[in-house]
C-alpha positions as CSV (number, residue, x, y, z in Angstrom):
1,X,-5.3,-11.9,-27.8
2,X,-3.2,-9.1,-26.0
3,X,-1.8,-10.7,-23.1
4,X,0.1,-9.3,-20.2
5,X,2.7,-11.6,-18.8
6,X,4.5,-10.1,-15.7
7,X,8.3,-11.6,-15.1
8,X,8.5,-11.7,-18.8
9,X,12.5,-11.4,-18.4
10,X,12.5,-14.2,-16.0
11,X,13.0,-18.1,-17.0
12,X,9.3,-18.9,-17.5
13,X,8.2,-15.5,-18.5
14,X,10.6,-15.4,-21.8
15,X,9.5,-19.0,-23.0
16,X,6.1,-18.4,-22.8
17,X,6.1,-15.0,-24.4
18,X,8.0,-16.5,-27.6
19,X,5.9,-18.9,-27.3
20,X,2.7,-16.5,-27.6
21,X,3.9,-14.6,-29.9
22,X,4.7,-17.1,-32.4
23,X,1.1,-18.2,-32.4
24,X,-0.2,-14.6,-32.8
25,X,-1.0,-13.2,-29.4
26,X,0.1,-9.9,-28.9
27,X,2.4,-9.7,-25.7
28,X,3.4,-6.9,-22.7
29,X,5.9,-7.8,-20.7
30,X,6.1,-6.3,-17.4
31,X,9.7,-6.8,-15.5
32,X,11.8,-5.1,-13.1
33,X,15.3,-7.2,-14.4
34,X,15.9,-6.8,-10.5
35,X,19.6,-8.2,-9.7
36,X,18.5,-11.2,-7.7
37,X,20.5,-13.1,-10.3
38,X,22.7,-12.2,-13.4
39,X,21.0,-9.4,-15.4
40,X,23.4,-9.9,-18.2
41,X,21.0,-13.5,-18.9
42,X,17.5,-11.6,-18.2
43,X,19.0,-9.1,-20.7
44,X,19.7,-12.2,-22.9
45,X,16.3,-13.8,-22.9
46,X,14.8,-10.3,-23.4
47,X,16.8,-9.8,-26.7
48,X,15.0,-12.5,-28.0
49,X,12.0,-10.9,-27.5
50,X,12.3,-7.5,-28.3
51,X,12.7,-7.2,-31.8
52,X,9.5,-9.4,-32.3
53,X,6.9,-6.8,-33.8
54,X,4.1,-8.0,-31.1
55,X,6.0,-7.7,-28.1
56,X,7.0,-4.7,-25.8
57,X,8.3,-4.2,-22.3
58,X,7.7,-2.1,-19.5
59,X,10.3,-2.2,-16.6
60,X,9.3,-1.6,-13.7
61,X,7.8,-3.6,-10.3
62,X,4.5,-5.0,-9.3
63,X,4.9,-3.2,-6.5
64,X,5.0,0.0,-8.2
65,X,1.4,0.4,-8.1
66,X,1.2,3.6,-10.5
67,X,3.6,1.9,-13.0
68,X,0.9,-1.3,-13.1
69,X,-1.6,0.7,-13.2
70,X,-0.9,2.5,-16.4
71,X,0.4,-0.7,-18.5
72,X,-2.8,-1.8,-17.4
73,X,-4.6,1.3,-18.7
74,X,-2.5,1.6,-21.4
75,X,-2.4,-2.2,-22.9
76,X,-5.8,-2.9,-21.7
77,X,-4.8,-6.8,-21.8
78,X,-7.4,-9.3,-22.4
79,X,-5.6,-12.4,-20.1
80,X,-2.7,-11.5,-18.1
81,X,-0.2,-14.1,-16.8
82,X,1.7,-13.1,-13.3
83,X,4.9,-15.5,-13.2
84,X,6.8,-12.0,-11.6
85,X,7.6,-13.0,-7.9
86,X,10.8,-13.3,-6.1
87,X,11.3,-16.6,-6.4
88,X,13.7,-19.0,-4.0
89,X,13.1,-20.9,-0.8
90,X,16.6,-20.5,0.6
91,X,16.7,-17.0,0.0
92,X,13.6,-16.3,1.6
93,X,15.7,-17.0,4.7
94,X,18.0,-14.3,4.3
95,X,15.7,-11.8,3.1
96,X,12.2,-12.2,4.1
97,X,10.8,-8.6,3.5
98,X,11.4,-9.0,-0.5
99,X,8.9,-11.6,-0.4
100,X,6.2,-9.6,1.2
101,X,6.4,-6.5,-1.3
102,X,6.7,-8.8,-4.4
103,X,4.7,-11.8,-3.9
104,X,2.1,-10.4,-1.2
105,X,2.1,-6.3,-2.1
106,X,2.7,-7.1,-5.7
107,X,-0.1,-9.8,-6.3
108,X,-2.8,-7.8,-4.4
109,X,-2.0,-5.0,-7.2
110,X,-2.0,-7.2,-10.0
111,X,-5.5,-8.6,-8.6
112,X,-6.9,-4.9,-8.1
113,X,-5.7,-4.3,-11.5
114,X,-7.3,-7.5,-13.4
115,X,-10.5,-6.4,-11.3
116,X,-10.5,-3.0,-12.7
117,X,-9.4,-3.6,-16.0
118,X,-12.3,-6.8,-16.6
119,X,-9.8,-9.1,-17.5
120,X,-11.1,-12.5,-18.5
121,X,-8.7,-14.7,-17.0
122,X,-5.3,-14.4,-14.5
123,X,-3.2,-17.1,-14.4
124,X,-0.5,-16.9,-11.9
125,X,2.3,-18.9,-10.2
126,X,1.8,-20.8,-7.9
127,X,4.4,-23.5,-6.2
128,X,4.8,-27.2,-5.3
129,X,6.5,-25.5,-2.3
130,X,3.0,-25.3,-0.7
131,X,2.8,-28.6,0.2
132,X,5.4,-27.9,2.9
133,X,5.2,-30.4,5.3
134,X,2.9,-33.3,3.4
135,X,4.3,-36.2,3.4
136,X,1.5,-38.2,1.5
137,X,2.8,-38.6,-2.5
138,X,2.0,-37.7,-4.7
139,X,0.4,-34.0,-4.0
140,X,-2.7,-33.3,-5.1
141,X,-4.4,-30.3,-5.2
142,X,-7.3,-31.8,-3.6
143,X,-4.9,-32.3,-0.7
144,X,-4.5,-29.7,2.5
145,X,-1.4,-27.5,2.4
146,X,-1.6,-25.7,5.6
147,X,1.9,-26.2,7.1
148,X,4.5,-24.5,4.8
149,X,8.1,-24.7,5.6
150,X,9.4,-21.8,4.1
151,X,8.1,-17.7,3.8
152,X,8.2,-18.2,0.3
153,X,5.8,-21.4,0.2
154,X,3.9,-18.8,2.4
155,X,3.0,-16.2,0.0
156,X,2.5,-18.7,-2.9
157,X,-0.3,-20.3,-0.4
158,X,-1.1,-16.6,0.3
159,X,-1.7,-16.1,-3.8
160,X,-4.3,-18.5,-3.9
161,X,-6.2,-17.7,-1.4
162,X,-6.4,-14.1,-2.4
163,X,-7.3,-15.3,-5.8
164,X,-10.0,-16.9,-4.8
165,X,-11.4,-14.1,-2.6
166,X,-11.8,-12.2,-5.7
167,X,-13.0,-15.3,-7.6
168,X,-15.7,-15.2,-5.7
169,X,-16.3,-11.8,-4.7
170,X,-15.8,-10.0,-7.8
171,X,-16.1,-13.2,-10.2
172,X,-12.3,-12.9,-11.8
173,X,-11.4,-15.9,-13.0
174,X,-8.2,-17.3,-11.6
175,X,-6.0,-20.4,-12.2
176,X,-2.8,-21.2,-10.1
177,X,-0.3,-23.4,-11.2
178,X,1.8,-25.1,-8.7
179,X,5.0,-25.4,-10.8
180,X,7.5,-28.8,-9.5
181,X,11.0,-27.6,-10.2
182,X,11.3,-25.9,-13.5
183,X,14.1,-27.0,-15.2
184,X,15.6,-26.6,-19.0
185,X,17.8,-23.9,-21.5
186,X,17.7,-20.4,-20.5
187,X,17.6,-21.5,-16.9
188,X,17.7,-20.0,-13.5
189,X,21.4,-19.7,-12.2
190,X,20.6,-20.4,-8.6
191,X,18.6,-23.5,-9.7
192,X,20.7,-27.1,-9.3
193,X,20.8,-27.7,-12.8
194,X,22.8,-24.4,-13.4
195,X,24.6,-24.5,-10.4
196,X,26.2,-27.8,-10.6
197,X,27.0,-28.0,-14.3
198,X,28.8,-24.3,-13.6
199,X,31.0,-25.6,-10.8
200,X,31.7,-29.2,-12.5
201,X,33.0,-27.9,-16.0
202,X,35.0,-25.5,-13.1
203,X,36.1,-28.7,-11.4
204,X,34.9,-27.0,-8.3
205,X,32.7,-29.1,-5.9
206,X,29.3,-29.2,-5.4
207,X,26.9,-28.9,-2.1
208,X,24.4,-32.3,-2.5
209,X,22.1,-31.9,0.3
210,X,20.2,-34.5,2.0
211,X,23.5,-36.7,1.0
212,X,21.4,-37.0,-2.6
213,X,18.7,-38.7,-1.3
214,X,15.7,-36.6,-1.4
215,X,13.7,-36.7,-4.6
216,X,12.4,-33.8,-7.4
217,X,9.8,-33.9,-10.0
218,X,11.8,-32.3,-12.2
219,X,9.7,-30.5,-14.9
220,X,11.2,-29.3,-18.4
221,X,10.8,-25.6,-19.6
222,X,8.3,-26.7,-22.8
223,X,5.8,-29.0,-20.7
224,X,5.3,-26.0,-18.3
225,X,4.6,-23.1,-21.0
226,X,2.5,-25.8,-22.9
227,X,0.6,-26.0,-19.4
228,X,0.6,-22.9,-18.9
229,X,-1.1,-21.9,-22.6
230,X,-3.8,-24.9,-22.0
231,X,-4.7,-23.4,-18.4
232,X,-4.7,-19.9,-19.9
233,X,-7.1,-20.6,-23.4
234,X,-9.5,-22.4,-20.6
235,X,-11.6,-19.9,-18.7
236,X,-12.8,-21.7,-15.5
237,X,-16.3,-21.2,-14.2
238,X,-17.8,-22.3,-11.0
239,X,-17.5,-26.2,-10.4
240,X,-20.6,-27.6,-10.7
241,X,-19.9,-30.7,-8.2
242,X,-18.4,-28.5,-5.6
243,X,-19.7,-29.6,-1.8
244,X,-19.2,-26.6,0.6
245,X,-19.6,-29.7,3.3
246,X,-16.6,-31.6,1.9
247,X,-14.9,-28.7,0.0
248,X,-12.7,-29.7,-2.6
249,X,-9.1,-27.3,-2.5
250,X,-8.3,-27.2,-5.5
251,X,-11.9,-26.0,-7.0
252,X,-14.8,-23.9,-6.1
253,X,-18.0,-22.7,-6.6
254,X,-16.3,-19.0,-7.6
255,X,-14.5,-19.5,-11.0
256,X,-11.2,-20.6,-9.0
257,X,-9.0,-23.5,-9.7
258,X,-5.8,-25.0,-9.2
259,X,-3.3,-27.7,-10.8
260,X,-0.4,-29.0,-10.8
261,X,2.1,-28.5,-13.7
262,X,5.0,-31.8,-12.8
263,X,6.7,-34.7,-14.8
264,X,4.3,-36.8,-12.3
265,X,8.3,-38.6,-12.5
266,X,10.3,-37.9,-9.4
267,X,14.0,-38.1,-9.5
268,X,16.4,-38.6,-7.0
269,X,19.3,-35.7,-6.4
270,X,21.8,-38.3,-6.9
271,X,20.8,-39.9,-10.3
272,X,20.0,-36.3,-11.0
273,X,23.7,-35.5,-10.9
274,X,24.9,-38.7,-12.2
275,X,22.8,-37.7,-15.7
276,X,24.4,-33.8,-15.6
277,X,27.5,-36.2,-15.3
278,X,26.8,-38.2,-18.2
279,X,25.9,-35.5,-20.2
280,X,29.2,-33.0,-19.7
281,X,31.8,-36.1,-19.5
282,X,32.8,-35.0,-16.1
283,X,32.6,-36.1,-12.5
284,X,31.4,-34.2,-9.6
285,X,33.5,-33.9,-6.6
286,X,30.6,-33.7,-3.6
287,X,30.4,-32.4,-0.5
288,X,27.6,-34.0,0.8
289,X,24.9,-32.5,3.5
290,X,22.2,-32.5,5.6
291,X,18.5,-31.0,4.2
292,X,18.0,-27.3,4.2
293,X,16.0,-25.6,6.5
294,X,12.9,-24.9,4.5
295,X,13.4,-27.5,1.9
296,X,11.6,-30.8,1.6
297,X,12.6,-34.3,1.0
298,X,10.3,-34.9,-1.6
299,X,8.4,-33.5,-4.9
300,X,6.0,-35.7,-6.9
301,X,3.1,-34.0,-9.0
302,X,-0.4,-35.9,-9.1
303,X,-1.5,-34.4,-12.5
304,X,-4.9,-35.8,-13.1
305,X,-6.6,-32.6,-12.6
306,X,-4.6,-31.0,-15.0
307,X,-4.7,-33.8,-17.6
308,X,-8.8,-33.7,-16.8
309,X,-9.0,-30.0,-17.8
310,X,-6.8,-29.6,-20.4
311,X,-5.8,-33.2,-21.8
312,X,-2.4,-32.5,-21.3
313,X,0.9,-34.0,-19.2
314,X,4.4,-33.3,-19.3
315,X,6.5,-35.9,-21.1
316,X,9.5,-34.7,-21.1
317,X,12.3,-37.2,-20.1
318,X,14.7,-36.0,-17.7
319,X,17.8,-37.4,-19.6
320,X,16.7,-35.3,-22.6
321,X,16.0,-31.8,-20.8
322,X,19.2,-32.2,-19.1
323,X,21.1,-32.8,-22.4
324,X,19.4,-29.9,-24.2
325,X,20.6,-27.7,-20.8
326,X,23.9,-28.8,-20.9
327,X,23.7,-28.4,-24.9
328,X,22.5,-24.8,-24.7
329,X,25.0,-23.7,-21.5
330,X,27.9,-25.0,-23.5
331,X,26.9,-22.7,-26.6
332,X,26.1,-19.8,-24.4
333,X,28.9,-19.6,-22.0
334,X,31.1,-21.0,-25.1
335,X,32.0,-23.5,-22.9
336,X,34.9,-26.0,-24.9
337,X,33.7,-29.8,-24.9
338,X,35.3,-32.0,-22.2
């Protein structure tokens, strides 16, 4: 199929276009390579990708309606794939206006565009961040998430409801994925993971907030893509058992649905670290802290929709993605054992 995956030099984005295009699909990859974090890895992942004969890249923002427009026009992709947003719940603190032209500005293009172009199936990121305030575990997406804590929860919340307004009034067919905290080689730099295997092997301390206690489905790199791949081959219709009287969230009568993509295996921030530990032969020196504003205590996927649909879970042990992390970061930053 041609497929257009936005955020294609982004964590997710490279792994599941090497992923597509070692099974045959052919693969646009749309991508600013914005400086949010270090280019030099986005450049890195993208390497990978380039010289694959299927794959080709156009730079540029989803807010750049012109520039979406003609890759649209251009590549006239059967399934597109949005995983470009500007990701980040702390940062969405600081800088609240990149969130609205990315994830708010930028989505509604990418939806006008999938409208126009007939596209068969969008697939976009969504984020366990939406469940904000719930404290009932684990989240389902029957559940109600209507008390985000943070902007960026916001405008993921804000995707899937403008998803399913053109679900419904234009029949697209849309699936959000509410990713738990993504995790693996390749990784985000402002993510834990990278952040607190960097400042160990530096001997510098680390910030543990909520003193270690609060707990994250943490969810390796592979299980995601291969959710992502079973969500995108499976073109959703209108659900047949859907009750406007007792409406279900996570379904509808428009072909519209969501699921979560987690280990359905939360882990606390302290045994978290204690594994990263483990794995480089170092201790952490902690500075521990209160929570966040705009975090929450607590992640825990309920996957049953997903593993309903698709027949698939994540399996991934968390002592094995960390390993393979710490594995890769050690061989990329030629970092010397011990």
């Amino acid at each position: 199929m041609r497929i257009l995956v936005t955020g294609a030099a982004g964590f997710i984005g490279a792994a599941l276009s090497e992923r597509l295009l070692a099974r045959g699909d052919e693969v646009l990859g749309y991508d600013n390579v914005n400086a949010y974090y270090d280019v030099r890895l986005k450049e890195a992942r993208l390497a990978r990708l380039t010289p694959q004969p299927g794959f080709r890249l156009v730079r540029a923002a989803l807010e750049d309606r012109p520039a979406l427009e003609a890759a649209f026009a251009e590549f006239q992709p059967q399934r597109v794939v949005n995983l470009a947003a500007q990701a980040g719940v702390r940062y969405s603190l600081e800088n609240p206006h990149a969130y609205v032209e990315s994830n708010l500005v930028g989505f509604m293009n990418v939806l006008e565009a999938c409208r126009h172009g007939k596209v068969e199936h969008l697939v976009y990121a969504s984020s366990s961040s939406v469940y904000g305030a719930n404290r009932k575990l684990p989240f389902a997406v029957e559940d109600a998430v209507d008390h985000p804590v943070s902007l960026y929860a916001a405008s993921k919340k804000a995707n899937e409801l403008m998803a399913h307004t053109y679900s419904h009034l234009y029949a697209l067919p849309t699936t959000g994925l509410r990713f738990f905290t993504v995790y693996g080689p390749w990784g985000r730099p402002d993510m834990a993971l990278f952040l607190f295997t960097r400042k160990i092997l530096a001997g510098e301390p680390i910030d543990v907030f909520n003193f270690g206690k609060h707990t994250r489905d943490f969810t390796y790199i592979d299980d995601i893509v291969e959710g992502v791949i079973r969500t995108l081959d499976r073109v959703p219709a209108g659900d047949p058992a859907f009750d406007p009287l007792h409406p279900n969230p996570g379904s509808s009568q428009a072909p519209y649905r969501v699921y979560n993509i987690g280990a359905h295996k939360p882990v606390e921030l302290a045994r978290y670290i204690e594994i990263i530990e483990e794995c480089l032969g170092r201790k952490a020196e902690k500075r521990l802290l209160p929570l966040q504003p705009g975090d929450v205590p607590d992640t825990y996927a309920d996957v049953e929709a997903l593993m309903r649909d698709t027949g698939y879970a994540p399996a991934t042990p968390v002592e094995v993605g960390v390993r393979r992390f710490v594995d890769w970061y050690r061989q990329f930053y030629e970092v010397a054992n011990g």
